[in-house]
KOLBAKOL-876823 format. One record per residue: residue number from 0; z, y, x of N, C-alpha, C in turn. Coordinates in nm, 3 decimals, always signed. Layout:
REM KOLBAKOL-876823
> NUM,Z,Y,X,Z,Y,X,Z,Y,X
...
REM end
This chain:
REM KOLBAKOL-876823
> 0,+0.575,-2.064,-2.141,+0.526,-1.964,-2.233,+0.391,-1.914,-2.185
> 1,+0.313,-1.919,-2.253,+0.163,-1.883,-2.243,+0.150,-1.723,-2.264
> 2,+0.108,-1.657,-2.157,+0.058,-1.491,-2.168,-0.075,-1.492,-2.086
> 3,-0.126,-1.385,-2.214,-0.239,-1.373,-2.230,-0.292,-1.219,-2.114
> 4,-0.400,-1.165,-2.076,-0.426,-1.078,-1.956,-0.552,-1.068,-2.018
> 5,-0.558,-0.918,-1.960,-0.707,-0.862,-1.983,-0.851,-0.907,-1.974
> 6,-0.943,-0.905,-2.020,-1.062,-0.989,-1.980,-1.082,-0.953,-1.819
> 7,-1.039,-0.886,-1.740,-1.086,-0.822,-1.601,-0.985,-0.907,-1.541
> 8,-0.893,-0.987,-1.576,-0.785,-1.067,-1.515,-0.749,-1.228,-1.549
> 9,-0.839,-1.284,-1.502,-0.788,-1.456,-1.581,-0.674,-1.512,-1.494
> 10,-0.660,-1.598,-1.589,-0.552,-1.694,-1.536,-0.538,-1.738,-1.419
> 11,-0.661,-1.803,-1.429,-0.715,-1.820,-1.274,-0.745,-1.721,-1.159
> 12,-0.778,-1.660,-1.173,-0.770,-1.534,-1.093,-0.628,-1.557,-1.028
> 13,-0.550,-1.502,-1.126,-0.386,-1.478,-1.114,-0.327,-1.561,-0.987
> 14,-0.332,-1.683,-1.061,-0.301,-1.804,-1.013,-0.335,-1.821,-0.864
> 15,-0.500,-1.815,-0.839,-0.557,-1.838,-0.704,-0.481,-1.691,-0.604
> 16,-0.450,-1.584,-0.680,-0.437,-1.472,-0.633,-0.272,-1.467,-0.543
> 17,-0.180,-1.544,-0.647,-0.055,-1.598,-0.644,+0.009,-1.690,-0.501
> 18,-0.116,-1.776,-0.443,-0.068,-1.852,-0.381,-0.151,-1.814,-0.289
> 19,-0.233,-1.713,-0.281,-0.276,-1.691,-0.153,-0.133,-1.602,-0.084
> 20,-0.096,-1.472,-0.170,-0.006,-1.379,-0.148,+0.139,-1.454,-0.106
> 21,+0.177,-1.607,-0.147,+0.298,-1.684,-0.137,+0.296,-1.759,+0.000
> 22,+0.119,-1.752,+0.028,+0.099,-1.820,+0.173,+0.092,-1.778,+0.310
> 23,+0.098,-1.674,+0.262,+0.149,-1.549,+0.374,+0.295,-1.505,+0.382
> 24,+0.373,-1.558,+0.288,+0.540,-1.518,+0.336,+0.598,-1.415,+0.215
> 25,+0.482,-1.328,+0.106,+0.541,-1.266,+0.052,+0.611,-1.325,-0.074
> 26,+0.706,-1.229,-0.125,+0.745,-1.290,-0.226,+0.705,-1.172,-0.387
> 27,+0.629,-1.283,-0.427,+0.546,-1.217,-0.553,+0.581,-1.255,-0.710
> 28,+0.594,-1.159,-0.760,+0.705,-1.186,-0.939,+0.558,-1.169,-1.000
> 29,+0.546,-1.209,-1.107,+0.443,-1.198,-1.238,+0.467,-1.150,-1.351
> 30,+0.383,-1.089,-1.347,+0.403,-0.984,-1.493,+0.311,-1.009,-1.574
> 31,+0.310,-0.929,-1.707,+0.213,-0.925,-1.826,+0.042,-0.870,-1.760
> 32,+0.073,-0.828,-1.649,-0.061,-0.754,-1.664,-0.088,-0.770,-1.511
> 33,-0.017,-0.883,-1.417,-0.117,-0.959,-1.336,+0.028,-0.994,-1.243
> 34,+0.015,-0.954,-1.082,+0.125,-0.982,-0.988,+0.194,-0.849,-0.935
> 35,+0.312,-0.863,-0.865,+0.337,-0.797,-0.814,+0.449,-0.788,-0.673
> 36,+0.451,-0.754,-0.550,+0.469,-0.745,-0.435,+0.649,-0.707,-0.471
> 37,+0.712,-0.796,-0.422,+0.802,-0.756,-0.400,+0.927,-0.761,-0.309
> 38,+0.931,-0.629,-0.282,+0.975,-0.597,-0.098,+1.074,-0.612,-0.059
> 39,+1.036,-0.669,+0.101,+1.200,-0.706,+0.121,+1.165,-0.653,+0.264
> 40,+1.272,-0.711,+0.361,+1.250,-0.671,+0.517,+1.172,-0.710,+0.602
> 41,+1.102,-0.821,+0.558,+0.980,-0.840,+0.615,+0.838,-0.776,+0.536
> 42,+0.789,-0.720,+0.466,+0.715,-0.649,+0.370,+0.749,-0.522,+0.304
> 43,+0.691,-0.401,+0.362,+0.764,-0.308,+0.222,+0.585,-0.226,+0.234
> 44,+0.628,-0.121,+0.153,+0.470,-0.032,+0.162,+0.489,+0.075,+0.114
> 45,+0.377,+0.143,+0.164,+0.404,+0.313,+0.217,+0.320,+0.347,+0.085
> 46,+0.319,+0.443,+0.018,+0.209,+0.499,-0.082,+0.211,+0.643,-0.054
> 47,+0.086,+0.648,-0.020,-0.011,+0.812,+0.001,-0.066,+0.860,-0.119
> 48,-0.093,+0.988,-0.135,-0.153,+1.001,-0.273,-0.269,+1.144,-0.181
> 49,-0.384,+1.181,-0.238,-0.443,+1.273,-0.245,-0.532,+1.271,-0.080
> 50,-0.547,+1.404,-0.039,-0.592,+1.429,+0.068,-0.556,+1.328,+0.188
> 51,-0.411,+1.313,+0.212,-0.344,+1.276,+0.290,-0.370,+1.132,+0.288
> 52,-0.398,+1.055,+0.185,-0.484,+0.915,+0.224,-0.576,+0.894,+0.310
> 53,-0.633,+0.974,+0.285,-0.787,+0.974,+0.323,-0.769,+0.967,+0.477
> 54,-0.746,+1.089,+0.539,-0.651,+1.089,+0.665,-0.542,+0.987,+0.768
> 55,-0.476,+0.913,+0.682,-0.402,+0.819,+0.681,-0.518,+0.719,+0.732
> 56,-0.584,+0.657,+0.649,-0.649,+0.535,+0.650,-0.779,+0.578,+0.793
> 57,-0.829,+0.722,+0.813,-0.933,+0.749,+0.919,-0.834,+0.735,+1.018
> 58,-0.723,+0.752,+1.054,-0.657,+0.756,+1.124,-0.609,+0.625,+1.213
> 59,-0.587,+0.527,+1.091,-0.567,+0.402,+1.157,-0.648,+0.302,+1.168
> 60,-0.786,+0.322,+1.104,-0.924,+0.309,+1.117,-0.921,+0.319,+1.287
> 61,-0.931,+0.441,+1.336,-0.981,+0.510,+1.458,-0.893,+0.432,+1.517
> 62,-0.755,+0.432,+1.520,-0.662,+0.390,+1.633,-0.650,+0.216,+1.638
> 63,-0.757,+0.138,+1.562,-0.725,-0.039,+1.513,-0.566,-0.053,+1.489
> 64,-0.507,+0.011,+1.362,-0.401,+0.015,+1.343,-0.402,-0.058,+1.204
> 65,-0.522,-0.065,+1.096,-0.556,-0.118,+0.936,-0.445,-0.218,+0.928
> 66,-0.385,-0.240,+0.806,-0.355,-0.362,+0.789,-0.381,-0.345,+0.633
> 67,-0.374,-0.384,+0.544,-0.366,-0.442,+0.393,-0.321,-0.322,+0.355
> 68,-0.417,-0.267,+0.274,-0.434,-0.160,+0.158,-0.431,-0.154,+0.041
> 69,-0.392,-0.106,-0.076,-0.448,-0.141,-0.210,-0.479,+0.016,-0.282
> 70,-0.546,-0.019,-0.345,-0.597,+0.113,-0.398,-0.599,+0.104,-0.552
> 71,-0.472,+0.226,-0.600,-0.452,+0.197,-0.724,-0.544,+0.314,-0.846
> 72,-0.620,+0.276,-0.889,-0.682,+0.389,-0.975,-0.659,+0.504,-1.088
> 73,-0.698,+0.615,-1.053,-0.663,+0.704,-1.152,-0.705,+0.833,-1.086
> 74,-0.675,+0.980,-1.116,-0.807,+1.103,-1.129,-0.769,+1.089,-0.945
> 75,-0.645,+1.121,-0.905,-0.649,+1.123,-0.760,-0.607,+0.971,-0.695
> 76,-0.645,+0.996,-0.553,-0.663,+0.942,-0.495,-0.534,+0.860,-0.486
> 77,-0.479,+0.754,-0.475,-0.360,+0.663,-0.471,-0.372,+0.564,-0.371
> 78,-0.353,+0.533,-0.231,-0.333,+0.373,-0.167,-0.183,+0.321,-0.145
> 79,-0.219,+0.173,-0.143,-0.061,+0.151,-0.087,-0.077,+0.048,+0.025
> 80,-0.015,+0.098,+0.145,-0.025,+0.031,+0.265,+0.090,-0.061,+0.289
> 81,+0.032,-0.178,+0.310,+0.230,-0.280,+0.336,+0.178,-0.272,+0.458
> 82,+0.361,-0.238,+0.491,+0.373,-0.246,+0.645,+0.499,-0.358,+0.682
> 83,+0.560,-0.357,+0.808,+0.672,-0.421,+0.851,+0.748,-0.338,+0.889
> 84,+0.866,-0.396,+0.958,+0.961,-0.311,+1.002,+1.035,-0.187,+0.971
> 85,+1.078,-0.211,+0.858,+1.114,-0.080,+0.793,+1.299,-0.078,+0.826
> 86,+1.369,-0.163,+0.871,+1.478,-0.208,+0.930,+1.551,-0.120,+1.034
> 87,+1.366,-0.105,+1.141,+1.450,-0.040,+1.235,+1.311,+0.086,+1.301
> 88,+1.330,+0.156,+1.112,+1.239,+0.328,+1.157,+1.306,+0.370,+1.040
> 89,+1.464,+0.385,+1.051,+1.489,+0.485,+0.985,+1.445,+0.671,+0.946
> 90,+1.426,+0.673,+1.113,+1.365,+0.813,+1.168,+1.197,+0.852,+1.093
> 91,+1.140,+0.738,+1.108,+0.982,+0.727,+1.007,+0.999,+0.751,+0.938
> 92,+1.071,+0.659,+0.872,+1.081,+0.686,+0.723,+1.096,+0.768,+0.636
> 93,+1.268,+0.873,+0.716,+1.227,+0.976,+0.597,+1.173,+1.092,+0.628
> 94,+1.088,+1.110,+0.800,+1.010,+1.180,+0.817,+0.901,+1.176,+0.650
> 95,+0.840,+1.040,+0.662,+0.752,+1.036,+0.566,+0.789,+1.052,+0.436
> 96,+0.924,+1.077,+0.397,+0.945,+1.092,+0.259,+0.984,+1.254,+0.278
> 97,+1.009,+1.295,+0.368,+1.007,+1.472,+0.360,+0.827,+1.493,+0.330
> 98,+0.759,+1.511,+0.359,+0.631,+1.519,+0.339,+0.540,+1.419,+0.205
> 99,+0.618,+1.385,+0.139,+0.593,+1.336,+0.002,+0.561,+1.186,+0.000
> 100,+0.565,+1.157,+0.092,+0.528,+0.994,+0.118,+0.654,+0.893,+0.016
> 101,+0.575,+0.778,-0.029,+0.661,+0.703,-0.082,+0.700,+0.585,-0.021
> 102,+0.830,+0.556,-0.015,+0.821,+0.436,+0.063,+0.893,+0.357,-0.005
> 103,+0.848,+0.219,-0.035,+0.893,+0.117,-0.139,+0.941,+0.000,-0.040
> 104,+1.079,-0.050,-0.068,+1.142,-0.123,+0.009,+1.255,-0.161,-0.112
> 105,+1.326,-0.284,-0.025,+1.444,-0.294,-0.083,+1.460,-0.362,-0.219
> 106,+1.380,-0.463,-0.282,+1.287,-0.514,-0.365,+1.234,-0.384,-0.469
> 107,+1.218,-0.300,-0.458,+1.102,-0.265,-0.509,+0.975,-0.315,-0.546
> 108,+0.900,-0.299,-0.649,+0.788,-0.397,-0.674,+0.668,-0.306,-0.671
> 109,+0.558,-0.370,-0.653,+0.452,-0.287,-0.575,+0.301,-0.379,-0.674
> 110,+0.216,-0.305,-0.750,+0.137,-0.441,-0.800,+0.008,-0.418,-0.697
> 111,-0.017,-0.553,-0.662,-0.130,-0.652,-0.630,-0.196,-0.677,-0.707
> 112,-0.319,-0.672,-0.637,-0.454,-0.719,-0.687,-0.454,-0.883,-0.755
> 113,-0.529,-0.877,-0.886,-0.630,-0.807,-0.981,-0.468,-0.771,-1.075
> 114,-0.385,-0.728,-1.029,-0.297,-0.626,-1.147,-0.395,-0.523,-1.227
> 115,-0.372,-0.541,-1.368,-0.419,-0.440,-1.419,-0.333,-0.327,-1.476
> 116,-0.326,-0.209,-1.441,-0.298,-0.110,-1.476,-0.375,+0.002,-1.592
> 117,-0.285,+0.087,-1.669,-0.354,+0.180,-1.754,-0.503,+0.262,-1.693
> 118,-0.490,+0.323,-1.587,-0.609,+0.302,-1.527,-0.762,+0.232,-1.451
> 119,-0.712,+0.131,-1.487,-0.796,-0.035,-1.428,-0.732,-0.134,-1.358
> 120,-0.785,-0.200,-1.240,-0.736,-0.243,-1.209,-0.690,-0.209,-1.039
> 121,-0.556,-0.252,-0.994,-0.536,-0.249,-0.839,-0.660,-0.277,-0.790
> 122,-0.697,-0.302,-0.644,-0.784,-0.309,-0.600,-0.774,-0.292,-0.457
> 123,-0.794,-0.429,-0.369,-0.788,-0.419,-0.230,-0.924,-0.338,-0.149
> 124,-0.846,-0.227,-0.061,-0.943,-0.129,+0.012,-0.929,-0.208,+0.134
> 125,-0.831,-0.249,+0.197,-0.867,-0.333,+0.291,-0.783,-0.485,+0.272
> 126,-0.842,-0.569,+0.258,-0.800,-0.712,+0.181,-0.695,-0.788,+0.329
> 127,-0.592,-0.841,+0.256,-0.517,-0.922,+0.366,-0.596,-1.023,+0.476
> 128,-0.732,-1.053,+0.428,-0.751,-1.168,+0.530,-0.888,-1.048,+0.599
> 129,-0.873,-0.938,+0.536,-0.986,-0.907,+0.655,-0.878,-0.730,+0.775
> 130,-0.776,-0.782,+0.716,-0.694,-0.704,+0.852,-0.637,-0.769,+0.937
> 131,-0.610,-0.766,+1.015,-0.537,-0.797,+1.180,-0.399,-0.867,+1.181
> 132,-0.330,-0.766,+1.102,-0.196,-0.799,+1.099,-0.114,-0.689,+0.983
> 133,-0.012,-0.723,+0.947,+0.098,-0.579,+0.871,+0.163,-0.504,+0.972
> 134,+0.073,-0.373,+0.975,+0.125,-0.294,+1.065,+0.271,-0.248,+1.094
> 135,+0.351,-0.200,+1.165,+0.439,-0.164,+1.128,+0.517,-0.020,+1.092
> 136,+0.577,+0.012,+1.007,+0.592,+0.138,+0.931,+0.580,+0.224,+1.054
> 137,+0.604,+0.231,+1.160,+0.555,+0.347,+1.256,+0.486,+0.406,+1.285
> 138,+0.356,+0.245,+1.263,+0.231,+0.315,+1.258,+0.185,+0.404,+1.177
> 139,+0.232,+0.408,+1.050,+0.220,+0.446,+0.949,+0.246,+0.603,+0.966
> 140,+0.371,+0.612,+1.028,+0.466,+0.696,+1.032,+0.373,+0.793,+1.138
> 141,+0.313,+0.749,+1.204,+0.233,+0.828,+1.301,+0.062,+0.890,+1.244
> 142,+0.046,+0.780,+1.183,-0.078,+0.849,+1.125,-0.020,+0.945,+1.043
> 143,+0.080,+0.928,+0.946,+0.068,+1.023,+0.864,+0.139,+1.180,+0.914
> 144,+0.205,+1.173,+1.047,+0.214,+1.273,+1.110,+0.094,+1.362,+1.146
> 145,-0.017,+1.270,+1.216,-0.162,+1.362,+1.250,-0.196,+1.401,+1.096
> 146,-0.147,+1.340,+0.986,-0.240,+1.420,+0.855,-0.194,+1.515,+0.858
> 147,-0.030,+1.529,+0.899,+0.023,+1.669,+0.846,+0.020,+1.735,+0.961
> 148,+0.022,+1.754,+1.077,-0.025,+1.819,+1.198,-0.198,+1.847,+1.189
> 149,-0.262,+1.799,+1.163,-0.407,+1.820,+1.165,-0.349,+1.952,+1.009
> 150,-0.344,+1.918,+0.906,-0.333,+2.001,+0.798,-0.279,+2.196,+0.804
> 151,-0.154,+2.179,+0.868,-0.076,+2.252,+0.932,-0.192,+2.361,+1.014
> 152,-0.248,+2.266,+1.141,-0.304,+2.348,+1.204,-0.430,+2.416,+1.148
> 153,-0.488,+2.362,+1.062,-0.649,+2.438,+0.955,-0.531,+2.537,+0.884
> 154,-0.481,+2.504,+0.792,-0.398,+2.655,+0.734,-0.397,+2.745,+0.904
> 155,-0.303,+2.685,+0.939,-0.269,+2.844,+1.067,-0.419,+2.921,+1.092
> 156,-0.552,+2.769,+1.115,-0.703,+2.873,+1.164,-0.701,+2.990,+1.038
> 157,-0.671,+2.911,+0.882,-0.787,+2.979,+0.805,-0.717,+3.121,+0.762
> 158,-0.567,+3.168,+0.822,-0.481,+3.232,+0.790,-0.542,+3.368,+0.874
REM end
């Protein structure tokens, strides 16, 4: 069956996009409106929204922690970080989901670049072949602790 995709998304695109993401181990479903990530125990991903991205990503910037980002568009700020090991950080995990963090696992589906969404399109902030490795959710779990410890402590100054 032939489906058709936005002019910002060809076939080809898709396609080349498809077997890069299949050549790395993940396992990726296709949709109407491009690919999409879907998680298992070797792959899952964290999604930040707002301030706390920003933070997140300086964070593991600073510490050579980056691995594969995507940045989904719309008024605020949205990334989604795949990480590993989500198996054995139960304790991470729902640290990071008390503090609003999302964490997508368990096949959950996650869209990949050039997915197009109502807002445009996904969009890699840091692309799989130019990070290191898939960090693992701890790391994650730690940066996004300094966002909310760094945060925490400016309220207490400005109080």
């Amino acid at each position: 069956m032939r489906t058709t995709f936005p002019t910002t998304t060809t076939a080809a695109d898709k396609g080349a996009a498809a077997q890069e993401y299949t050549a790395r181990g993940w396992t990726v479903a296709e949709t109407a409106n491009g690919l999409c990530l879907v998680t298992d125990a070797e792959v899952s991903a964290i999604e930040i929204t707002g301030e706390m991205a920003g933070e997140v990503r300086r964070f593991l910037r600073a510490n050579n922690l980056s691995g594969p980002v995507i940045e989904i568009p719309g008024q605020e700020r949205r990334e989604i970080h795949l990480v590993t090991g989500v198996n054995k950080a139960a304790m991470a995990i729902e640290a990071m989901r008390e503090v609003g963090v999302i964490v997508h696992t368990d096949g959950a589906s996650v869209p990949l670049p050039p997915t197009q969404l109502a807002a445009g399109s996904a969009a890699w902030g840091v692309a799989p072949a130019e990070a290191r490795w898939l960090p693992p959710v701890v790391a994650l779990g730690a940066a996004v602790r300094a966002a909310t410890t760094r945060k925490r402590a400016a309220l207490t100054v400005a109080c």
